[in-house]
C-alpha positions as CSV (number, residue, x, y, z in Angstrom):
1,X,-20.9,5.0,23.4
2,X,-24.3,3.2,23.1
3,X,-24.2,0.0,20.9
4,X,-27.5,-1.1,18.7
5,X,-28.0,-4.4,17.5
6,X,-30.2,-4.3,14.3
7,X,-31.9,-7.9,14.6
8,X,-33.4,-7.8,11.3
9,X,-29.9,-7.2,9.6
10,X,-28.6,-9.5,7.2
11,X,-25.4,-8.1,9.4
12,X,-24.2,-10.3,11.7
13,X,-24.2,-8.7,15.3
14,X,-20.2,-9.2,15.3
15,X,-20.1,-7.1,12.1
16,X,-22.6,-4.5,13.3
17,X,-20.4,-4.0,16.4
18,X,-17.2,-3.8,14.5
19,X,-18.9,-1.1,11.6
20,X,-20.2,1.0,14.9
21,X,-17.0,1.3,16.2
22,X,-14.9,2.3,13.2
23,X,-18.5,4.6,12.8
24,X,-17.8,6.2,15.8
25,X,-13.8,6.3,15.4
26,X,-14.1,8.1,11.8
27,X,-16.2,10.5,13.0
28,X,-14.7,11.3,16.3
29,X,-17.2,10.2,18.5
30,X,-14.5,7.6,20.2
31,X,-11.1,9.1,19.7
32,X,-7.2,8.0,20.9
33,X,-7.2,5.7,24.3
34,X,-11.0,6.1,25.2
35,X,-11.9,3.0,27.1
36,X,-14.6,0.8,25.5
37,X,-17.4,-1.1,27.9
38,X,-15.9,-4.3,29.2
39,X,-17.0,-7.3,26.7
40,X,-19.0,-8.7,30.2
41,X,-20.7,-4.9,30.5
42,X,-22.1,-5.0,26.5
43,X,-23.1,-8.5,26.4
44,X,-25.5,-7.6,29.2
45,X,-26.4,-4.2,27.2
46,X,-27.0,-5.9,24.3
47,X,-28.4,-8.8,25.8
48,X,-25.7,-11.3,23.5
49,X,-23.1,-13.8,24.1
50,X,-20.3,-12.4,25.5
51,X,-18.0,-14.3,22.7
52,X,-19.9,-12.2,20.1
53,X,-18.3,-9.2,21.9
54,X,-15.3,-10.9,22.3
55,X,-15.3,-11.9,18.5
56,X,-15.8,-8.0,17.3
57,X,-12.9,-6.6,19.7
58,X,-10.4,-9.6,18.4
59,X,-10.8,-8.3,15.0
60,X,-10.9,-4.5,15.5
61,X,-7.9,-5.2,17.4
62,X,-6.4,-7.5,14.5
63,X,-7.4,-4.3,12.2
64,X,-5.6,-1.9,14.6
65,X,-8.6,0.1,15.1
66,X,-8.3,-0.9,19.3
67,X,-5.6,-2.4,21.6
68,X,-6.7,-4.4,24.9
69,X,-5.1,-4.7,27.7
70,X,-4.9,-7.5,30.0
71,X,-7.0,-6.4,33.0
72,X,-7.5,-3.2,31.8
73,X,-9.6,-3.7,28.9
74,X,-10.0,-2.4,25.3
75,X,-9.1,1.0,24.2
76,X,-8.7,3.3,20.7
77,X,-5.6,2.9,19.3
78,X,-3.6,5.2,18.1
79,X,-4.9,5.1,14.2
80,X,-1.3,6.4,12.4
81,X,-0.6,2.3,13.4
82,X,1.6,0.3,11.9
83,X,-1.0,-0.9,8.9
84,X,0.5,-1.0,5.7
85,X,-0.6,0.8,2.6
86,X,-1.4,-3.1,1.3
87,X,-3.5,-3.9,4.3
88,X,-5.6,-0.6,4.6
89,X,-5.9,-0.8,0.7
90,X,-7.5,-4.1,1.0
91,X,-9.4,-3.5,3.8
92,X,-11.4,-0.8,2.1
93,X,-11.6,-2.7,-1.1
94,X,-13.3,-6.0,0.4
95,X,-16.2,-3.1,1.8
96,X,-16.5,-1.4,-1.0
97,X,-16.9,-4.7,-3.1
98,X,-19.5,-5.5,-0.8
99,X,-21.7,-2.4,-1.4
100,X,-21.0,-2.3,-5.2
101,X,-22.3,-6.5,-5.5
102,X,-25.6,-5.1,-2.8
103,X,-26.1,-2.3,-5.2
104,X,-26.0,-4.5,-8.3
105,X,-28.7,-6.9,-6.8
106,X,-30.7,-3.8,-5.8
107,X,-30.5,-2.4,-9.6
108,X,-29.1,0.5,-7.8
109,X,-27.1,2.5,-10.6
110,X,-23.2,3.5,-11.0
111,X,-24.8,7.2,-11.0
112,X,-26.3,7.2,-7.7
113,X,-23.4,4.8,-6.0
114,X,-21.1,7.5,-7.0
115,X,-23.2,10.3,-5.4
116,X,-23.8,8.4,-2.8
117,X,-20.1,7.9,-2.1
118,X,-19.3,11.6,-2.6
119,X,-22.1,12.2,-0.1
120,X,-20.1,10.0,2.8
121,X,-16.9,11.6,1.7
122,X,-18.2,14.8,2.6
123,X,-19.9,13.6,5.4
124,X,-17.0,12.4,7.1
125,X,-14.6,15.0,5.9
126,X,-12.1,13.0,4.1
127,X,-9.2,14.8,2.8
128,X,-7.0,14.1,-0.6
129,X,-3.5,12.4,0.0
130,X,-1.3,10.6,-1.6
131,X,-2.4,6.9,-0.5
132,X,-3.6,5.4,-3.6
């Protein structure tokens, strides 16, 4: 997996490491106990404090997107975790609350959100269940 850092993001470099991950994850680039770099290995690739790194893998880990293990490092997790209904519900909300308040300051309208949205649906092949 090669990690990017957009410098002239209004996305902090924790955040863009975290949203490249759960990229990758979604669309099975990473999948189920794939080993990620060391945090040591993609502070020197990325040429960023290593606590950044460390920062991003805490809360991917807190999100049950990765485990780490001591001396071992970080890995996938097994994604049918333990994370409620509640949690992944809010989770998803908070983003999606982000985009709709970017797209209201960028007169973007509820038309093109929505196809937009579809589009990444699609994209990702996202099937219908029962989650609310």
């Amino acid at each position: 997996m090669q990690f990017h850092i957009d410098n002239a993001s209004n996305r902090a470099a924790y955040q863009q490491i975290i949203d490249q991950v759960k990229r990758d994850v979604a669309l099975g680039r990473l999948v189920k106990d794939e080993k990620l770099p060391t945090v040591r290995q993609l502070a020197n690739q990325l040429a960023i404090n290593p606590n950044t790194i460390a920062k991003s893998y805490r809360l991917l880990e807190r999100e049950g997107i990765i485990v780490t293990k001591p001396g071992s490092g970080a890995f996938v997790a097994n994604l049918d975790s333990n994370l409620s209904r509640a949690v992944r519900k809010k989770l998803v909300n908070n983003d999606i609350e982000r985009i709709v308040v970017e797209a209201f300051h960028m007169q973007i309208d509820k038309q093109i959100i929505l196809e937009w949205f579809n589009n990444a649906i699609d994209k990702f092949n996202l099937t219908t269940k029962k989650d609310g």
